[in-house]
ROFIBA-935082 format. One record per residue (C-alpha): z, x, y; residue in three letters. Coordinates in Angstrom, 3 decimals. Layout:
<<Z,X,Y>,"ALA">
...
//
This chain:
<<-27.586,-16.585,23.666>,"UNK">
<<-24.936,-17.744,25.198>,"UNK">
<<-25.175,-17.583,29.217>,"UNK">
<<-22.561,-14.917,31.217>,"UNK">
<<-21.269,-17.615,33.458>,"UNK">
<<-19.689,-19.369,30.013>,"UNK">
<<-18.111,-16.798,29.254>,"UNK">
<<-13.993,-16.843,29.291>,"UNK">
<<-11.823,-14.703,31.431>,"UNK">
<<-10.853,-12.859,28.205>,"UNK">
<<-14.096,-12.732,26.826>,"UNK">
<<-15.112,-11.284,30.178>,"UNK">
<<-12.335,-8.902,30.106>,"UNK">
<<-13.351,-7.686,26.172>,"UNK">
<<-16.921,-7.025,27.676>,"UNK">
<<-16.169,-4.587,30.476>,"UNK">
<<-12.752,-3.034,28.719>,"UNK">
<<-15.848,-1.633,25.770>,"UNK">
<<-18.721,-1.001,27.887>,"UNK">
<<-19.763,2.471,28.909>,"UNK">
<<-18.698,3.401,32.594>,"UNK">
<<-22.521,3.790,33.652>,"UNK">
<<-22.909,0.170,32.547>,"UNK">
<<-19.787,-1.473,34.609>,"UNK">
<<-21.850,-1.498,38.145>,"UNK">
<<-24.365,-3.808,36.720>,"UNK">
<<-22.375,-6.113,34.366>,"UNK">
<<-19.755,-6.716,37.302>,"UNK">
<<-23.168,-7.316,39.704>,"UNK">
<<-23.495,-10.549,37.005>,"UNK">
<<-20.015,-12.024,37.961>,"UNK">
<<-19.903,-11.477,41.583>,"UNK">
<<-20.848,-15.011,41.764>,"UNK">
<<-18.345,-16.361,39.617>,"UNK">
<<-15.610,-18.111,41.341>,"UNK">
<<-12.915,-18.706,38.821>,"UNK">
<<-9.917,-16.821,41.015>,"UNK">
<<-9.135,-14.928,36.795>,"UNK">
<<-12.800,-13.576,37.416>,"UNK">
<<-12.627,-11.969,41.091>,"UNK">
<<-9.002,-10.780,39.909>,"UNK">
<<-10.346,-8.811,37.243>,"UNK">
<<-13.658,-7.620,38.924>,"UNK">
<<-11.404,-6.175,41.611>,"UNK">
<<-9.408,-4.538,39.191>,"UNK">
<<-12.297,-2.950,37.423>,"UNK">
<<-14.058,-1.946,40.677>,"UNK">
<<-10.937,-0.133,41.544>,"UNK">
<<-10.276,1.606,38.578>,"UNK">
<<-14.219,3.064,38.602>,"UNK">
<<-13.830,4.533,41.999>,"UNK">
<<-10.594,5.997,40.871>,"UNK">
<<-12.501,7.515,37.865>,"UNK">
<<-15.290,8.965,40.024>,"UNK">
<<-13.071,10.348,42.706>,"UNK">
<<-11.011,12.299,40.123>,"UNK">
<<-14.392,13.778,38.661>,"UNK">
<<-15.488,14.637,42.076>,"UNK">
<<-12.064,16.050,42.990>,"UNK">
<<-12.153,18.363,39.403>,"UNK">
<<-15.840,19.149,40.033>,"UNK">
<<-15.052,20.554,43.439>,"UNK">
<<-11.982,22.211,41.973>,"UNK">
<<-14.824,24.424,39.361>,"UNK">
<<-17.167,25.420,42.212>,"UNK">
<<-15.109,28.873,43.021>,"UNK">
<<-15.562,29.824,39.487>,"UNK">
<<-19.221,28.311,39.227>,"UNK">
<<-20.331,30.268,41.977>,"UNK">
<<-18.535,33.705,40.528>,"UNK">
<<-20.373,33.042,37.681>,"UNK">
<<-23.868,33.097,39.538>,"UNK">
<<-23.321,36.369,40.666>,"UNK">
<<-22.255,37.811,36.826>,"UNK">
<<-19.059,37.601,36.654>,"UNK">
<<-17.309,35.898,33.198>,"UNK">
<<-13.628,36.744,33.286>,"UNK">
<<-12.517,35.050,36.272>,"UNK">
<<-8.661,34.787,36.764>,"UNK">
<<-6.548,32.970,39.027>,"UNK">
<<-3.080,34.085,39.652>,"UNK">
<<-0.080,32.101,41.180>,"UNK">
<<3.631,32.014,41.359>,"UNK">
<<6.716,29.714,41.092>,"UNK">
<<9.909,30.786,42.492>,"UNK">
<<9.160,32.467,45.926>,"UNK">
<<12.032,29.776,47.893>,"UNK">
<<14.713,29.312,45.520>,"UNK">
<<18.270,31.200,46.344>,"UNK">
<<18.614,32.020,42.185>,"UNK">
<<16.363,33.087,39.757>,"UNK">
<<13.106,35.235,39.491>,"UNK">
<<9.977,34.905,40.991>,"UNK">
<<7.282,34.396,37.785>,"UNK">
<<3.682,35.062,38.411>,"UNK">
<<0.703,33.498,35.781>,"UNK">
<<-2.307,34.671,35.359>,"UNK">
<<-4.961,32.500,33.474>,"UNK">
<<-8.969,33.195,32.810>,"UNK">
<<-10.380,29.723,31.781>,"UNK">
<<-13.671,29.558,30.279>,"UNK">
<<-16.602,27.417,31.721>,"UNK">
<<-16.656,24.096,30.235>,"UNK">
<<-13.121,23.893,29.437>,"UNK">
<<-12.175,20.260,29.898>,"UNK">
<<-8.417,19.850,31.483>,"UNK">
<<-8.068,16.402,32.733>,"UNK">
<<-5.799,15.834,35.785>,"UNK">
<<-5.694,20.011,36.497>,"UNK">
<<-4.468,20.125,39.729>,"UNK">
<<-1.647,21.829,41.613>,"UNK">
<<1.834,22.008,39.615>,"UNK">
<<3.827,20.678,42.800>,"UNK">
<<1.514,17.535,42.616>,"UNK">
<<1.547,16.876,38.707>,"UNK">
<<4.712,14.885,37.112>,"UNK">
<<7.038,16.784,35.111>,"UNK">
<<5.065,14.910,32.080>,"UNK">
<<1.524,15.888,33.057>,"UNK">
<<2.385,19.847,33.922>,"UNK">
<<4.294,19.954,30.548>,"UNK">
<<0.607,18.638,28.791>,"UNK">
<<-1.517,20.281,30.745>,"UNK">
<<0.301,23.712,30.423>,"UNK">
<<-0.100,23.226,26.337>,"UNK">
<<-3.663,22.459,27.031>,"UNK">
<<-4.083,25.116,29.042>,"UNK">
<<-2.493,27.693,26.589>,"UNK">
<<-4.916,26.039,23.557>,"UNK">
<<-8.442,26.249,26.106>,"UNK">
<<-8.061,29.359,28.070>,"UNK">
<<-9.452,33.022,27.399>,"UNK">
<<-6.399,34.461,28.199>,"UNK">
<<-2.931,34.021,30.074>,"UNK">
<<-0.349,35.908,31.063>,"UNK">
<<3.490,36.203,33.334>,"UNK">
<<4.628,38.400,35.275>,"UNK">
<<8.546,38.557,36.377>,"UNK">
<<10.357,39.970,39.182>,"UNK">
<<13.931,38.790,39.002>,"UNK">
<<16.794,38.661,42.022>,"UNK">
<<17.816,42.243,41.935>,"UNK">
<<14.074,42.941,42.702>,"UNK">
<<13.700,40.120,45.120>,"UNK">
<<16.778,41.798,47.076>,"UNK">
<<15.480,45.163,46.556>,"UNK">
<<12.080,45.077,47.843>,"UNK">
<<12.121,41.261,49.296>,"UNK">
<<10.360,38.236,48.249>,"UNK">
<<7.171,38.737,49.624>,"UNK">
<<6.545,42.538,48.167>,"UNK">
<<8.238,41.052,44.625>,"UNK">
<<5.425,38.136,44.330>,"UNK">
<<2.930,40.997,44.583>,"UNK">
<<4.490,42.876,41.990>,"UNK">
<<4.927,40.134,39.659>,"UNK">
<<1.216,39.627,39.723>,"UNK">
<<0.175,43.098,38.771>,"UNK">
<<2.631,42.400,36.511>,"UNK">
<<0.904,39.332,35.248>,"UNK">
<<-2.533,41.150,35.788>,"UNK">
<<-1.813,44.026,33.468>,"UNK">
<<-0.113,42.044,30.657>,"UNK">
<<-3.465,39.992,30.674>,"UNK">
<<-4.844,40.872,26.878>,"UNK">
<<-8.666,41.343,28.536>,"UNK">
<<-9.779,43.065,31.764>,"UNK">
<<-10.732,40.470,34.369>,"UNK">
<<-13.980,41.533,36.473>,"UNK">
<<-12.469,39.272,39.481>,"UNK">
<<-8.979,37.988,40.761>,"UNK">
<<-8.993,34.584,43.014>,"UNK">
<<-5.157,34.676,44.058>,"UNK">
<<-3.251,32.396,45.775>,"UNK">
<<-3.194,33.447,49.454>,"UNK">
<<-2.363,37.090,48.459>,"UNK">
<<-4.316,40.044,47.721>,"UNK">
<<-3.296,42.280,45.015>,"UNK">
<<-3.197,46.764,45.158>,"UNK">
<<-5.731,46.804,42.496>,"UNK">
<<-8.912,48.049,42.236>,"UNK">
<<-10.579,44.460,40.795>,"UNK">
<<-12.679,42.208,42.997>,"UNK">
<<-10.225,39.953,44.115>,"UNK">
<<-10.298,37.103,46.790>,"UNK">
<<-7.362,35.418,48.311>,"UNK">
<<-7.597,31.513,49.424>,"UNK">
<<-5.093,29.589,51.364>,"UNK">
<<-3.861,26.328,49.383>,"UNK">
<<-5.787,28.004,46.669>,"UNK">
<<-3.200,26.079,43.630>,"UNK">
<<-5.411,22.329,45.226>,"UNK">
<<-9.065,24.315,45.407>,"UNK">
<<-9.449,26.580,42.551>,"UNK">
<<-9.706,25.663,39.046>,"UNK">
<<-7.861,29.141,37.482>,"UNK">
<<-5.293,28.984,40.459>,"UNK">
<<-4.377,25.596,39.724>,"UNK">
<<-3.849,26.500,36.316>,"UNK">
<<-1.985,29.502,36.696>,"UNK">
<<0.316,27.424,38.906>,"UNK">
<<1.460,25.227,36.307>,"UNK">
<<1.870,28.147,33.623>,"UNK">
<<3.911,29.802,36.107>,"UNK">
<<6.027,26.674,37.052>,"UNK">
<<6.419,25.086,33.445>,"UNK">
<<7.548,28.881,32.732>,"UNK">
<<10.093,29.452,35.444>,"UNK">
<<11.603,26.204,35.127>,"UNK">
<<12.447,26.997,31.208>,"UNK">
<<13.599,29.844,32.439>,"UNK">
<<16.167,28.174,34.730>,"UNK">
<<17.194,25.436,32.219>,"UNK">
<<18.422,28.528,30.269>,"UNK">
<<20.508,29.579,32.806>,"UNK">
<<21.546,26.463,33.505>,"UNK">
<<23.568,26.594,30.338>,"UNK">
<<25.276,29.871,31.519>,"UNK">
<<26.040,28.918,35.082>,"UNK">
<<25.890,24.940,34.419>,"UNK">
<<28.391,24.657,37.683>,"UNK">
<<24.985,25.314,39.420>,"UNK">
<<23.229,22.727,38.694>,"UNK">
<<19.708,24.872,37.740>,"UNK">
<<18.239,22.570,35.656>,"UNK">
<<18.382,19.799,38.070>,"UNK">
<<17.173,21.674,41.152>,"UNK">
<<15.864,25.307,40.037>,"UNK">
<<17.628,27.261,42.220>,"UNK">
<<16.616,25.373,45.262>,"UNK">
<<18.799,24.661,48.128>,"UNK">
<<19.072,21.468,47.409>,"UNK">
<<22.993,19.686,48.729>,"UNK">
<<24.335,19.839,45.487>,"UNK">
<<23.320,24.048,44.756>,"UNK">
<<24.830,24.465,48.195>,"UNK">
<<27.810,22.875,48.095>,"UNK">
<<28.494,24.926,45.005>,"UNK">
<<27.708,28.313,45.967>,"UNK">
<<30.285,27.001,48.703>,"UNK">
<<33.160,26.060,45.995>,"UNK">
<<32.415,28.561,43.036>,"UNK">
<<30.555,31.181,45.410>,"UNK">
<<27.409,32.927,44.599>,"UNK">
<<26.560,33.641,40.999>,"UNK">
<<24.455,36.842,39.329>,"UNK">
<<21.608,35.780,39.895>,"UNK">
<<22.105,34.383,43.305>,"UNK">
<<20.037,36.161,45.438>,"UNK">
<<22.059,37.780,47.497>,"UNK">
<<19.579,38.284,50.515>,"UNK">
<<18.363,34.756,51.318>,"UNK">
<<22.851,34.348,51.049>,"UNK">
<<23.307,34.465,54.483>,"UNK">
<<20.518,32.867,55.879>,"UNK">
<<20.804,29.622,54.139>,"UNK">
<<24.213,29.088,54.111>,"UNK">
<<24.059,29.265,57.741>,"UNK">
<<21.566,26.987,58.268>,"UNK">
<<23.860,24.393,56.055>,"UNK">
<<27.046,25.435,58.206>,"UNK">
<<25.283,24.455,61.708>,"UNK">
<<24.358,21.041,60.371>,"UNK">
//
């Protein structure tokens, strides 16, 4: 048998790029001693990737516990609910709701305002294909100016809640609690804690920003699909030389624009 210190660079690469992850630790152990400079480089690079690898599993594990627990105590159709659209000055405010099932396997679920465009897009399809149920719930700018932002997010998650197609037995929201009568818990930050929020966060975002690409093509002096109805520069100095459009929301108007002005 040929001894491990014989071995090429490449032949040591081939070994640990096929081995199982729980062997790694020990066949690295083997080459710590080698001193080829190709060796330590690749050892380092291994060792890196592996505690990347079990921090993500660690991070996703935590991110189940809310719904493990809930499941102790009986309950099965757990959903989280979140929104996308509460700050922009056009558009609706869209509120998902999603009930995952245990076990599901959704690598990389995390909150939609940390995921690439890329990995939302995927994960919302794998979402869709794993989960018991989802649902959206819309409250668009006349409602936002009718009622205000805060009392149209609620609104678009009963929405969202009563579209569902099954009857969740508990509701872990987003910082919110909801006027219904379901056992419901609201958790600050809950989009980077909670499994189902962290879902429903990218259905709602992946949704609302479709939604805004459409009306891109109606209004493109906007700019929506670059900036989603955000006050980005460019949406402001628009709504500046074309003035507000429809769906311009015609109380956060006044605010914004004179918060630009004084700059």
């Amino acid at each position: 048998m040929m001894e491990l210190r014989r071995l090429t660079i490449e032949e040591i690469r081939k070994m640990l790029s096929t081995a199982p992850r729980e062997a790694l630790p020990l066949i690295m152990a083997r080459f710590q001693q080698d001193a080829r400079k190709g060796v330590q480089t690749l050892l380092r690079r291994y060792q890196k990737e592996l505690a990347s690898q079990i921090a993500e599993e660690e991070r996703l594990s935590i991110l189940w516990e809310k719904e493990t627990d809930l499941r102790k105590n009986g309950y099965t159709h757990i959903a989280g609910l979140d929104e996308a659209g509460r700050g922009p000055l056009a558009g609706p405010v869209v509120a998902a709701c999603v009930v995952l099932p245990s076990g599901c396997s959704l690598p990389g679920l995390n909150d939609s305002k940390q995921l690439t465009l890329d990995a939302r897009s995927k994960l919302a399809e794998l979402i869709k294909e794993q989960c018991i149920a989802w649902s959206i719930g819309i409250c668009d700018h006349q409602e936002i100016d009718r009622i205000n932002i805060y009392q149209a997010t609620i609104k678009a998650m009963v929405k969202a809640v009563q579209s569902l197609k099954i009857q969740p037995d508990y509701l872990i929201i987003d910082a919110l609690k909801l006027p219904l009568n379901i056992p419901q818990e609201g958790i600050v930050q809950g989009d980077c804690k909670c499994a189902a929020i962290a879902a429903a966060s990218i259905i709602a975002k992946t949704y609302r920003d479709r939604v805004m690409d459409v009306l891109d093509q109606i209004y493109p002096q906007y700019g929506f699909k670059e900036h989603k109805g955000y006050a980005t520069p460019r949406h402001v100095e628009a709504i500046r030389r074309y003035g507000p459009c429809e769906i311009h929301r015609q109380s956060f108007m006044q605010k914004i624009m004179k918060s630009y002005n004084n700059r």
